[in-house]
N, CA, C and O atoms as a Maestro MAE file, in Angstrom:
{
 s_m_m2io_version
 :::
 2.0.0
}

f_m_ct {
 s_m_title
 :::
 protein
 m_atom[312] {
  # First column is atom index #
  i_m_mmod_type
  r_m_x_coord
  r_m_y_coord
  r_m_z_coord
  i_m_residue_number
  s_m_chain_name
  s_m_pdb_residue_name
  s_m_pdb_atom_name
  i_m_atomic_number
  :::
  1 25 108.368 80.520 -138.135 1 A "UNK " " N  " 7
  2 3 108.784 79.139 -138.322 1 A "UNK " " CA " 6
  3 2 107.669 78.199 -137.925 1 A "UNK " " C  " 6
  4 15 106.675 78.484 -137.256 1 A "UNK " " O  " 8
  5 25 107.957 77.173 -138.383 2 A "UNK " " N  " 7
  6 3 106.920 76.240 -138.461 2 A "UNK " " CA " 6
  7 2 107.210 75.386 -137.013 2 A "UNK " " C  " 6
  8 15 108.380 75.626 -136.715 2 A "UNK " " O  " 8
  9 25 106.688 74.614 -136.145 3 A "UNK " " N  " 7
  10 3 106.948 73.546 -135.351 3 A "UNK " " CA " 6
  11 2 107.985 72.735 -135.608 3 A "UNK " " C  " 6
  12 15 108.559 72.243 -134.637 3 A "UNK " " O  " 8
  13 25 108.417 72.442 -136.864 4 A "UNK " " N  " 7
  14 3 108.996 71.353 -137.426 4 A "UNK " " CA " 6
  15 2 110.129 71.936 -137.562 4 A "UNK " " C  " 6
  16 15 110.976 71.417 -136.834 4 A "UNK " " O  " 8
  17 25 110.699 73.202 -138.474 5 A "UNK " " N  " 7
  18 3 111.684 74.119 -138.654 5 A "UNK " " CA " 6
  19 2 112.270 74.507 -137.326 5 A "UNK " " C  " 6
  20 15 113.433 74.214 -137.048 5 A "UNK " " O  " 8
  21 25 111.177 75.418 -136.182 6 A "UNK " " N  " 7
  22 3 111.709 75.363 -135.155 6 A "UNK " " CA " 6
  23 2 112.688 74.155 -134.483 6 A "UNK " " C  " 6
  24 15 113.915 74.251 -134.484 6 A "UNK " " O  " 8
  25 25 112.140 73.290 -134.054 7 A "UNK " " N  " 7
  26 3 112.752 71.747 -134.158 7 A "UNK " " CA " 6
  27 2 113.867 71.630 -134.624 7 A "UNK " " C  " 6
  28 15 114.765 71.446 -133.803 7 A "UNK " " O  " 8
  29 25 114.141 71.674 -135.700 8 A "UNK " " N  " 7
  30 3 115.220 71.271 -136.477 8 A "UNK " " CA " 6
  31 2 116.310 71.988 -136.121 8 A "UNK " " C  " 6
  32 15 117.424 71.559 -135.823 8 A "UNK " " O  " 8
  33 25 115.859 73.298 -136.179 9 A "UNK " " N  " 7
  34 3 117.270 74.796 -135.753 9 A "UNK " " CA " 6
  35 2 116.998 74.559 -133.701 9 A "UNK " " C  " 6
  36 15 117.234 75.541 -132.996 9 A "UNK " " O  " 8
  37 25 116.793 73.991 -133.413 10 A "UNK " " N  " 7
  38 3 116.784 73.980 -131.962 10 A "UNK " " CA " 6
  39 2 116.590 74.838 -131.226 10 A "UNK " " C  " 6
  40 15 117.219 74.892 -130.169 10 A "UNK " " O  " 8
  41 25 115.507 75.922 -131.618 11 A "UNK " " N  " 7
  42 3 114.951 77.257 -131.394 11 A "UNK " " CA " 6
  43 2 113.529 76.785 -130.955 11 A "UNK " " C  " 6
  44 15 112.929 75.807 -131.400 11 A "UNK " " O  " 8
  45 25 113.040 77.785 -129.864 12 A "UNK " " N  " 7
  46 3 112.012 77.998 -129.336 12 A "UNK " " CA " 6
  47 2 110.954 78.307 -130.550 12 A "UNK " " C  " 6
  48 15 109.964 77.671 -130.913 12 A "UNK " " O  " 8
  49 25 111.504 79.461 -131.018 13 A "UNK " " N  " 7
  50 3 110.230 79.669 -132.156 13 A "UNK " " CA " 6
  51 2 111.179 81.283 -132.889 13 A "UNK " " C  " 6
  52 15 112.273 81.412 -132.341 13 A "UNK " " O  " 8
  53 25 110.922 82.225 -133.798 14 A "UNK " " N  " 7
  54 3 111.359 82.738 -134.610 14 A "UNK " " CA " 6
  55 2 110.431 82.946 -135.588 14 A "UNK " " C  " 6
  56 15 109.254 82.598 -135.689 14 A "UNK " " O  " 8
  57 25 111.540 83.896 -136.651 15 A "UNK " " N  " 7
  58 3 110.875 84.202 -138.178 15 A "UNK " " CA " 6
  59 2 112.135 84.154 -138.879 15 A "UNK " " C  " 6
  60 15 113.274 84.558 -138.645 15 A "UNK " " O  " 8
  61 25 111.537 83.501 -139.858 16 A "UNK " " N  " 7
  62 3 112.144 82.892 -141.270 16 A "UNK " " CA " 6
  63 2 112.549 83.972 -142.239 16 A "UNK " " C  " 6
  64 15 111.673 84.155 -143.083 16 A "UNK " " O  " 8
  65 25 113.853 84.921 -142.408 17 A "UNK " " N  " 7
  66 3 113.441 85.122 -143.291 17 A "UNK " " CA " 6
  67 2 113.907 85.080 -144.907 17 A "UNK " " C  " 6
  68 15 115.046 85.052 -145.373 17 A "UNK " " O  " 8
  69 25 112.874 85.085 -145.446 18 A "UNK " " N  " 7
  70 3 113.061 84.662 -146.851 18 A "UNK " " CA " 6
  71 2 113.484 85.601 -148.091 18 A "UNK " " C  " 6
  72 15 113.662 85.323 -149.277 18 A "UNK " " O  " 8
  73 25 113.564 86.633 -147.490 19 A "UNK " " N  " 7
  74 3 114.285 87.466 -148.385 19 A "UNK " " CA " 6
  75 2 114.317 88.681 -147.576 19 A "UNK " " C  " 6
  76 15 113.601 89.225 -146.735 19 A "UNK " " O  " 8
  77 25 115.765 88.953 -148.339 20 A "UNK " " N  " 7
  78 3 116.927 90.328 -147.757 20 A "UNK " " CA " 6
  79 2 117.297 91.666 -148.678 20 A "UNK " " C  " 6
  80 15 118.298 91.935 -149.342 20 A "UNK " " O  " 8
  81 25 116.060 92.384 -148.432 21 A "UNK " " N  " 7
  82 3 116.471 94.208 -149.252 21 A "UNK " " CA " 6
  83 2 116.725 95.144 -148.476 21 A "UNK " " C  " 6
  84 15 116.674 95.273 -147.253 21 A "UNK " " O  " 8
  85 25 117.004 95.780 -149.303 22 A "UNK " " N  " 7
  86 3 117.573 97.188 -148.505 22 A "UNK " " CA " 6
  87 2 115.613 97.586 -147.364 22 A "UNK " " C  " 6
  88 15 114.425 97.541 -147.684 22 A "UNK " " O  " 8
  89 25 116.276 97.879 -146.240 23 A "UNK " " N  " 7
  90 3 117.364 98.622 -145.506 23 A "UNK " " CA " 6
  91 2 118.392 97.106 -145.076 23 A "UNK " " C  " 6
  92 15 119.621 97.098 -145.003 23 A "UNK " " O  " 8
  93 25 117.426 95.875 -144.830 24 A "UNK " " N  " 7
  94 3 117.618 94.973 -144.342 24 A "UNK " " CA " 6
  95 2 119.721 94.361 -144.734 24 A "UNK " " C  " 6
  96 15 120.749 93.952 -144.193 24 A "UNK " " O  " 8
  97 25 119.184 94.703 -145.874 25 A "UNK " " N  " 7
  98 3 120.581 93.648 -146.209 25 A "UNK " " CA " 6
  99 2 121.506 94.594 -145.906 25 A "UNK " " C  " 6
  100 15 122.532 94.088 -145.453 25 A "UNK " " O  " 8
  101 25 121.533 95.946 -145.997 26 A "UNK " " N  " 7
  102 3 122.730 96.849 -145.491 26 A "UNK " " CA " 6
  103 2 123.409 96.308 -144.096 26 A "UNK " " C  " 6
  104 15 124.617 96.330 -143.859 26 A "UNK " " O  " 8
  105 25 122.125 95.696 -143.009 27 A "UNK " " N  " 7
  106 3 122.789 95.469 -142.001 27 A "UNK " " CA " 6
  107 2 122.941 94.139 -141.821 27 A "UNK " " C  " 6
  108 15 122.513 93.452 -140.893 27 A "UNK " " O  " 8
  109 25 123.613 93.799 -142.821 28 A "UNK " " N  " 7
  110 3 123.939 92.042 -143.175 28 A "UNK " " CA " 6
  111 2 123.140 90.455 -142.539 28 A "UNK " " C  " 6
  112 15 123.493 89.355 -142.112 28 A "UNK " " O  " 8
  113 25 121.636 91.366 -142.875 29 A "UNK " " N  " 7
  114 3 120.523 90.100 -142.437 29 A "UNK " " CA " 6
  115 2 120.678 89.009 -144.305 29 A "UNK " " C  " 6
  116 15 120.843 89.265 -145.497 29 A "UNK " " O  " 8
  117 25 120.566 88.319 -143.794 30 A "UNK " " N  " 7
  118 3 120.068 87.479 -145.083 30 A "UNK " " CA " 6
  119 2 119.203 86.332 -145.549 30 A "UNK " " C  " 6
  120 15 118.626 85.715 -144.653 30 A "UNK " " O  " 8
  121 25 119.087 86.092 -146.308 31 A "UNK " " N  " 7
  122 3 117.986 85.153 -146.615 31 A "UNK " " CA " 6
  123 2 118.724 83.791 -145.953 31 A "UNK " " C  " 6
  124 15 119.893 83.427 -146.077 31 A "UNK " " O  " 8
  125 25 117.754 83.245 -145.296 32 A "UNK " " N  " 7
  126 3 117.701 82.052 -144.630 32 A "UNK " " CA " 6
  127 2 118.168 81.997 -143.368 32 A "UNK " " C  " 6
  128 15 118.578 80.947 -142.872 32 A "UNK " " O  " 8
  129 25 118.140 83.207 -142.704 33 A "UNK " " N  " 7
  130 3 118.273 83.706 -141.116 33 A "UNK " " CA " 6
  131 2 116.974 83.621 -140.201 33 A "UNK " " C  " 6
  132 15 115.854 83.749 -140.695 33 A "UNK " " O  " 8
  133 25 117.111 83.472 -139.293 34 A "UNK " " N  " 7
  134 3 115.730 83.111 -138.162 34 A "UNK " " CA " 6
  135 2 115.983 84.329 -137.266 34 A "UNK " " C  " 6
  136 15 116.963 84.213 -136.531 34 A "UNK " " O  " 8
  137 25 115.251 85.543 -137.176 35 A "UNK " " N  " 7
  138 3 115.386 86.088 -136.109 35 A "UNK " " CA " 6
  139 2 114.617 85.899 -135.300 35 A "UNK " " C  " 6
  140 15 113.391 85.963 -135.399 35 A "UNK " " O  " 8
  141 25 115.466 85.555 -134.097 36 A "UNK " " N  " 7
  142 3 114.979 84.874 -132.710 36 A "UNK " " CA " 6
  143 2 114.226 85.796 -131.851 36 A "UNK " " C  " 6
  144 15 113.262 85.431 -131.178 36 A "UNK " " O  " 8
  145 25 114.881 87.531 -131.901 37 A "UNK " " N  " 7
  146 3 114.793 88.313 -130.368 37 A "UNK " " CA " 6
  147 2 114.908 89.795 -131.163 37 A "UNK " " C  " 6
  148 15 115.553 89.821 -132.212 37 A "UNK " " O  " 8
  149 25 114.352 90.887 -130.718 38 A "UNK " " N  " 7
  150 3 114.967 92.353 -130.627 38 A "UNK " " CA " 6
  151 2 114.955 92.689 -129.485 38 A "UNK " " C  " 6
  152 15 113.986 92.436 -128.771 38 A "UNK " " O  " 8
  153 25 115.821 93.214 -129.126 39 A "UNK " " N  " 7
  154 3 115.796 93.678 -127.607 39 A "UNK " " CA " 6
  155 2 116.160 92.797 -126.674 39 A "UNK " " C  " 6
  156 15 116.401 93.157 -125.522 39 A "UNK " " O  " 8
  157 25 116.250 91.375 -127.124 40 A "UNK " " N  " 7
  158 3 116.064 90.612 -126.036 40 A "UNK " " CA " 6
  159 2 114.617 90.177 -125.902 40 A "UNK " " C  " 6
  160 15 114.382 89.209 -125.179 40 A "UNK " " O  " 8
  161 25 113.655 90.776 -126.506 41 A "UNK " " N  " 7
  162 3 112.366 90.296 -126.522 41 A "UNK " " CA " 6
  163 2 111.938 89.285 -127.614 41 A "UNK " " C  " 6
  164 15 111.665 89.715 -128.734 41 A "UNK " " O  " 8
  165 25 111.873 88.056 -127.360 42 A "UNK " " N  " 7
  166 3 111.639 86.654 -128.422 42 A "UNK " " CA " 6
  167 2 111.028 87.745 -128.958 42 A "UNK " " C  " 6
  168 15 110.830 88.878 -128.521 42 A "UNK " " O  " 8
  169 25 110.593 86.851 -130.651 43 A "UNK " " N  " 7
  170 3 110.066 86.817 -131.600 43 A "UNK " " CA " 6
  171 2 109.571 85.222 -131.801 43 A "UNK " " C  " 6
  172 15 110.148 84.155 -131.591 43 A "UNK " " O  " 8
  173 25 108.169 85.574 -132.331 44 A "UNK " " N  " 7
  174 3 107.696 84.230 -132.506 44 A "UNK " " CA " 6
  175 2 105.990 84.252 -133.380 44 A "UNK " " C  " 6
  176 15 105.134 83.371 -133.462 44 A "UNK " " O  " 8
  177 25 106.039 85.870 -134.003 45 A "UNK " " N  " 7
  178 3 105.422 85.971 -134.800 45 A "UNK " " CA " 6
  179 2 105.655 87.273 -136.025 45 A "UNK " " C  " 6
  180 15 106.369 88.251 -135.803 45 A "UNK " " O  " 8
  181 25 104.899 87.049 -137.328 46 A "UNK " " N  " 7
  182 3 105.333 88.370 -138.156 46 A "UNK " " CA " 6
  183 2 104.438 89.146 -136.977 46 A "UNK " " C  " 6
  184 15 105.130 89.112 -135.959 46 A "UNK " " O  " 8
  185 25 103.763 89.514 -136.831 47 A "UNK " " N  " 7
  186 3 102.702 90.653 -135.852 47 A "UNK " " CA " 6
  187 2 103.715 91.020 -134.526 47 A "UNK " " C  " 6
  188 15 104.025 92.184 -134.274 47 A "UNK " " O  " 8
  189 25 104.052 90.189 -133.945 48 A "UNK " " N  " 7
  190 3 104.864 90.314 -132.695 48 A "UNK " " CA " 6
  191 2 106.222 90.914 -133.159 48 A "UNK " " C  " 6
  192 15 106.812 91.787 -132.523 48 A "UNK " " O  " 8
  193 25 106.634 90.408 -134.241 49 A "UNK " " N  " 7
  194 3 108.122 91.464 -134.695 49 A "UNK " " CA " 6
  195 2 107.771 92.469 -134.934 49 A "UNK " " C  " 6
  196 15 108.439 93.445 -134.591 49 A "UNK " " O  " 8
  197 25 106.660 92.591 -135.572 50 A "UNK " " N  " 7
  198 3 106.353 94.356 -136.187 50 A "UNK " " CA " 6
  199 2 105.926 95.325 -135.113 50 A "UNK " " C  " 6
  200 15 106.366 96.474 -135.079 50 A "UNK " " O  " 8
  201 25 105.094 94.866 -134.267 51 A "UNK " " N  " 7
  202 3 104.958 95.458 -132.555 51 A "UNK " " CA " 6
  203 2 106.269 95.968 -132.211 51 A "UNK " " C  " 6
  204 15 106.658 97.123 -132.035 51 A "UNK " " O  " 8
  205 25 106.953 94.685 -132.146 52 A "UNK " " N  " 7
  206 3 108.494 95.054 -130.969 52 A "UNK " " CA " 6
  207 2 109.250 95.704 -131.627 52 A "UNK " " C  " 6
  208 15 110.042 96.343 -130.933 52 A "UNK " " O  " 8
  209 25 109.409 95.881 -133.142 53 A "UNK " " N  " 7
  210 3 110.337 96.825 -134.108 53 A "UNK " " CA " 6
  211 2 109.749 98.738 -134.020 53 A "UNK " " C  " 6
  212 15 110.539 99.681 -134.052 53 A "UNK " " O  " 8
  213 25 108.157 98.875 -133.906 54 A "UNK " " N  " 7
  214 3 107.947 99.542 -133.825 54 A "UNK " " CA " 6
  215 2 108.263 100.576 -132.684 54 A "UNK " " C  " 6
  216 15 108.495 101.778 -132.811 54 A "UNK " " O  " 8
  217 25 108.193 99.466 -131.004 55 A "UNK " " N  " 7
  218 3 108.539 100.099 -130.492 55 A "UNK " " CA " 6
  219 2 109.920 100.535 -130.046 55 A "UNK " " C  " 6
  220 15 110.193 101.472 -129.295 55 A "UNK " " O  " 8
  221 25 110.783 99.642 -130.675 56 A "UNK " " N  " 7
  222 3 112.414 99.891 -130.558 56 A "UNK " " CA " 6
  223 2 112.567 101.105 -131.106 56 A "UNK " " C  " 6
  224 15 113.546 101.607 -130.554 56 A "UNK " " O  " 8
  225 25 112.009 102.023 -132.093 57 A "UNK " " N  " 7
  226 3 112.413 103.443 -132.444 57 A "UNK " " CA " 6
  227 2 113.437 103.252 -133.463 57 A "UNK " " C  " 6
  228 15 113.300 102.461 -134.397 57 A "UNK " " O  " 8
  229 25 114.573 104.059 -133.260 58 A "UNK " " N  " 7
  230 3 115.745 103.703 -134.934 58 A "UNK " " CA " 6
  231 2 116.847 102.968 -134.399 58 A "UNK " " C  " 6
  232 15 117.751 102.620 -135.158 58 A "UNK " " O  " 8
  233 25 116.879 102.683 -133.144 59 A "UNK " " N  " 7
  234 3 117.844 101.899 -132.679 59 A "UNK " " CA " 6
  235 2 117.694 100.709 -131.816 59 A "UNK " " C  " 6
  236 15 116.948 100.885 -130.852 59 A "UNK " " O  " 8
  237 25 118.284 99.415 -131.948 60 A "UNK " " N  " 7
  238 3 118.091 97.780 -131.698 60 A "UNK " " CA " 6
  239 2 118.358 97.110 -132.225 60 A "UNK " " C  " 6
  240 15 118.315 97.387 -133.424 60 A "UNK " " O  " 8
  241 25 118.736 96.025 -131.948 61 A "UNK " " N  " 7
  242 3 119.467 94.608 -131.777 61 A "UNK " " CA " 6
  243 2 118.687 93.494 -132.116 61 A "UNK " " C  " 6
  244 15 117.854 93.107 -131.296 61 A "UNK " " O  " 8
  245 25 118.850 92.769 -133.451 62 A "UNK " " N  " 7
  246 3 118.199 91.864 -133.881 62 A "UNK " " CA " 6
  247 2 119.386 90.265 -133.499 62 A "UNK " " C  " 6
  248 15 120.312 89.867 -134.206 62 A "UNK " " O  " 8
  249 25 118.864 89.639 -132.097 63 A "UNK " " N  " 7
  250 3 119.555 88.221 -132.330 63 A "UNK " " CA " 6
  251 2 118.686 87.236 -133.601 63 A "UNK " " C  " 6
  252 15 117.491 86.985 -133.753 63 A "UNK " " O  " 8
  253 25 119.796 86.887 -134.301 64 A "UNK " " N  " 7
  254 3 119.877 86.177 -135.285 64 A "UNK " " CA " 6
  255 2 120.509 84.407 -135.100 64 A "UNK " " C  " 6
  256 15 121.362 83.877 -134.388 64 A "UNK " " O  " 8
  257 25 120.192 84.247 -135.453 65 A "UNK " " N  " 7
  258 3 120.788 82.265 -135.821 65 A "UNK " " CA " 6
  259 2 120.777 82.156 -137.106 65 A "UNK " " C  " 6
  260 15 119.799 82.348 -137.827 65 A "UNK " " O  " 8
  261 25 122.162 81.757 -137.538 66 A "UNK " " N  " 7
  262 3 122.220 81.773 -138.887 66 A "UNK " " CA " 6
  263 2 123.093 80.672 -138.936 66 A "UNK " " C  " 6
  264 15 124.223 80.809 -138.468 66 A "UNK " " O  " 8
  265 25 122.678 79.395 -139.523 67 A "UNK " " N  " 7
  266 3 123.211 78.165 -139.299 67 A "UNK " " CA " 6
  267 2 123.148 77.472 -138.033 67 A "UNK " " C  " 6
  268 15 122.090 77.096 -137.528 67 A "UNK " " O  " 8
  269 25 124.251 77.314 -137.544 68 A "UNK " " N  " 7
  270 3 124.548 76.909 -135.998 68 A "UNK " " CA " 6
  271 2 124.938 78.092 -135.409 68 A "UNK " " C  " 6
  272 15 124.203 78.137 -134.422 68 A "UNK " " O  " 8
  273 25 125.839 79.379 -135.382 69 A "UNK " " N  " 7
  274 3 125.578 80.765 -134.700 69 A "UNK " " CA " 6
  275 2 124.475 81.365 -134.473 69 A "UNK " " C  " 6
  276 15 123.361 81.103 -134.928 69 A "UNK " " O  " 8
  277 25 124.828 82.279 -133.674 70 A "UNK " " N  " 7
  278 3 123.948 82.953 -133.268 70 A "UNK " " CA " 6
  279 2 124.453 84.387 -133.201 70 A "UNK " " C  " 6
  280 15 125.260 84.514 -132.280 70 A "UNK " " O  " 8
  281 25 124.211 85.622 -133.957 71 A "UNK " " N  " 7
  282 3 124.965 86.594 -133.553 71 A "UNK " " CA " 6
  283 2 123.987 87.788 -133.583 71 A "UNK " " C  " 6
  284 15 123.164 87.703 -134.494 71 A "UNK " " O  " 8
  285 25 123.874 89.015 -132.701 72 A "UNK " " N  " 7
  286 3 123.491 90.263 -132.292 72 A "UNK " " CA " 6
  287 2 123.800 91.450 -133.746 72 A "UNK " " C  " 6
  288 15 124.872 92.013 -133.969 72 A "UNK " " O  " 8
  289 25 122.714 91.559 -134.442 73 A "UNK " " N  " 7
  290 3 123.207 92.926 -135.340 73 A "UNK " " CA " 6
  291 2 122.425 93.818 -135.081 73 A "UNK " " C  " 6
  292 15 121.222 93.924 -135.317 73 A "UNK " " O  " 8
  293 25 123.440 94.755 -134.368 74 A "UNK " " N  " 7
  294 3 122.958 96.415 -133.993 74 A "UNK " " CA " 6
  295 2 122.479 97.016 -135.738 74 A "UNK " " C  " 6
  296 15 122.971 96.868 -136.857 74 A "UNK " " O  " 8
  297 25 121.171 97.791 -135.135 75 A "UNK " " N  " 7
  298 3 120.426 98.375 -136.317 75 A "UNK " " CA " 6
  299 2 120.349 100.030 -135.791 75 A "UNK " " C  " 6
  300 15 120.088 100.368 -134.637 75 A "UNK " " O  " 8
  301 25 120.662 101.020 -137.007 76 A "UNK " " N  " 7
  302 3 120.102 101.951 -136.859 76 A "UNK " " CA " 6
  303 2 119.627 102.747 -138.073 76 A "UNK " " C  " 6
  304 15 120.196 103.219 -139.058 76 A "UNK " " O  " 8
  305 25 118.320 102.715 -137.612 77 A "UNK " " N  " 7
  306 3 117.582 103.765 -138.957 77 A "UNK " " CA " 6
  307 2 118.127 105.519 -139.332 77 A "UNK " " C  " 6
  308 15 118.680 106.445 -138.738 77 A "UNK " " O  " 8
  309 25 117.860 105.381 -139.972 78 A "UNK " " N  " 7
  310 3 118.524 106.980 -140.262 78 A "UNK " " CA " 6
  311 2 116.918 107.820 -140.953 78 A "UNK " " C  " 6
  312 15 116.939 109.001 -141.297 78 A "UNK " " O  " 8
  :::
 }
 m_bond[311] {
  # First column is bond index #
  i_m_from
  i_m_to
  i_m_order
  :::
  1 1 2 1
  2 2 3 1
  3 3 4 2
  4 3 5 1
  5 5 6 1
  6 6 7 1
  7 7 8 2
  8 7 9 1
  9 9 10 1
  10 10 11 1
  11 11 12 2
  12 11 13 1
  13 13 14 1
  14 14 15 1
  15 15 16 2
  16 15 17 1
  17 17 18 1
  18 18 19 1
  19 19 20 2
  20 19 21 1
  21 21 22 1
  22 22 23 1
  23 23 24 2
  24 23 25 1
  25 25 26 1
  26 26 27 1
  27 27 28 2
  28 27 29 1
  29 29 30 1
  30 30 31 1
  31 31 32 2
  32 31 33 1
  33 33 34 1
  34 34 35 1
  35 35 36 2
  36 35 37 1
  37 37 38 1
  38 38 39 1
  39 39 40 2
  40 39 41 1
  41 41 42 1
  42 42 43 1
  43 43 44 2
  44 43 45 1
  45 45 46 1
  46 46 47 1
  47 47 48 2
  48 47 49 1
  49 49 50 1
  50 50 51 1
  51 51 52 2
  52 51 53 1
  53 53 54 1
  54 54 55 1
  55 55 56 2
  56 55 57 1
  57 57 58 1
  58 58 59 1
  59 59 60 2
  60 59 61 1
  61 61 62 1
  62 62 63 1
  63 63 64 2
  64 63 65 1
  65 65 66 1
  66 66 67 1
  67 67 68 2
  68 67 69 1
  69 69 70 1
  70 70 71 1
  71 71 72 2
  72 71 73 1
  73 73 74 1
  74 74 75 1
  75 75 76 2
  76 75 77 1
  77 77 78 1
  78 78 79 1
  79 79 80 2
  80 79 81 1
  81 81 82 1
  82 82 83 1
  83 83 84 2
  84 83 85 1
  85 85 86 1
  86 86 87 1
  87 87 88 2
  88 87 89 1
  89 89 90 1
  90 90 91 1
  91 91 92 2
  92 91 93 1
  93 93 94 1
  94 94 95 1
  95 95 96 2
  96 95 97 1
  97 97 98 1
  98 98 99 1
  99 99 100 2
  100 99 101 1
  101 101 102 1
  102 102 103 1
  103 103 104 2
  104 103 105 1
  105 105 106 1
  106 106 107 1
  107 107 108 2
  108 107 109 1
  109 109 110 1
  110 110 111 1
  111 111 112 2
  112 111 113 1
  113 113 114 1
  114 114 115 1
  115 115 116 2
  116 115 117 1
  117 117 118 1
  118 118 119 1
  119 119 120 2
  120 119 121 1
  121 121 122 1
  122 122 123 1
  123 123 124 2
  124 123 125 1
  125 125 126 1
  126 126 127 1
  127 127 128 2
  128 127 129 1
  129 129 130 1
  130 130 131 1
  131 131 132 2
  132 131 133 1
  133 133 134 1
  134 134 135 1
  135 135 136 2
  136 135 137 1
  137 137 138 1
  138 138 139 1
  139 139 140 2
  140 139 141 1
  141 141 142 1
  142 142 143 1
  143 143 144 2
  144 143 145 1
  145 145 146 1
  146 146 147 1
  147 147 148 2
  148 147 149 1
  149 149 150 1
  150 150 151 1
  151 151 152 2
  152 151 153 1
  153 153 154 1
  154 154 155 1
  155 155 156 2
  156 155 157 1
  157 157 158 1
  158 158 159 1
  159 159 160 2
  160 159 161 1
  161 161 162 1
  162 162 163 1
  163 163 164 2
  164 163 165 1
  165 165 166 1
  166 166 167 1
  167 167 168 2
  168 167 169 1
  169 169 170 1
  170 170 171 1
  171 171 172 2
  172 171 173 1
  173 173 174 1
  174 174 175 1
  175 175 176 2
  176 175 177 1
  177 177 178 1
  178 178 179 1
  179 179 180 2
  180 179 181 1
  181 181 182 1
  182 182 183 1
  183 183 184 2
  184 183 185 1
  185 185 186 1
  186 186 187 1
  187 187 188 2
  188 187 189 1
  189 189 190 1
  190 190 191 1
  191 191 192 2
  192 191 193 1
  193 193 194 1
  194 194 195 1
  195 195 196 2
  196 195 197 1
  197 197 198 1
  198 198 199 1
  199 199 200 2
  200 199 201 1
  201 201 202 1
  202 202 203 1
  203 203 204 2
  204 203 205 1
  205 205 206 1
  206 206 207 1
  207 207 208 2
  208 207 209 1
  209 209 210 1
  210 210 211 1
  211 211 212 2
  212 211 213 1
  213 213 214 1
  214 214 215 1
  215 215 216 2
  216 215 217 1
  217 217 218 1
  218 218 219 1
  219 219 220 2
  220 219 221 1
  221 221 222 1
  222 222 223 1
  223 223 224 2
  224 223 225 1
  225 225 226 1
  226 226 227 1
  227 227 228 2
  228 227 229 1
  229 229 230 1
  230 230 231 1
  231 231 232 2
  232 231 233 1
  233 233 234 1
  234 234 235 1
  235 235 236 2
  236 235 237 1
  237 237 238 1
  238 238 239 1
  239 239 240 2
  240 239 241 1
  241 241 242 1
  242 242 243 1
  243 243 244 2
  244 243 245 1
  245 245 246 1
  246 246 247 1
  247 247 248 2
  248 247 249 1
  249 249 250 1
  250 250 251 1
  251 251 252 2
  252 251 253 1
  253 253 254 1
  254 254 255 1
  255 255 256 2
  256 255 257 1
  257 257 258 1
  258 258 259 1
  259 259 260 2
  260 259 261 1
  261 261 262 1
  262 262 263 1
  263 263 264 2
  264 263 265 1
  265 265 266 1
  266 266 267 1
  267 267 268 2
  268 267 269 1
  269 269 270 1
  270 270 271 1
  271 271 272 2
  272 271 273 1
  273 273 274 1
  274 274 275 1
  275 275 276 2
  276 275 277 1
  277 277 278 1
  278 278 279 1
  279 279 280 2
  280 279 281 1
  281 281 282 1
  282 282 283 1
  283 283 284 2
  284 283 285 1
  285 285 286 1
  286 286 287 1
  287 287 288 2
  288 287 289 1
  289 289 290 1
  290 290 291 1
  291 291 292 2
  292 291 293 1
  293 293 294 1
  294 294 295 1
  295 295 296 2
  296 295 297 1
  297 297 298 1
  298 298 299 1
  299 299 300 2
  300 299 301 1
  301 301 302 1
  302 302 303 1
  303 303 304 2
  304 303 305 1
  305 305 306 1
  306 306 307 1
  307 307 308 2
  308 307 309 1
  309 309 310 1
  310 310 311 1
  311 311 312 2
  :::
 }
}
């Protein structure tokens, strides 16, 4: 997210994202969601999500903000 986007959604910082495929959309992420956290560990870059996804293994918790909610979707790779 941008400074400005951040801002607006009243978030520290995040990723935007702009489109939702499989595996993604199976676990009902969708386009125009900000994920904030995995693990509990912010997100606040593409590089820094791909780090912290890597090291989560096949199982973790993407907090999401989607509108004004905010909700936890448990992920597991198969």
């Amino acid at each position: 997210l941008t400074r400005e986007e951040a801002a607006e959604l009243g978030v520290q910082g995040g990723i935007l994202v702009e489109s939702a495929r499989e595996p993604a959309a199976r676990f009902g992420i969708r386009e125009g969601d900000v994920i904030l956290a995995i693990n509990n560990q912010p997100v606040t870059s593409t590089n820094e999500f791909r780090a912290l996804l890597e090291r989560s293994g096949k199982r973790f918790a993407l907090l999401i903000q989607r509108g004004d909610s905010r909700i936890f979707v448990p992920v597991r790779i198969e």
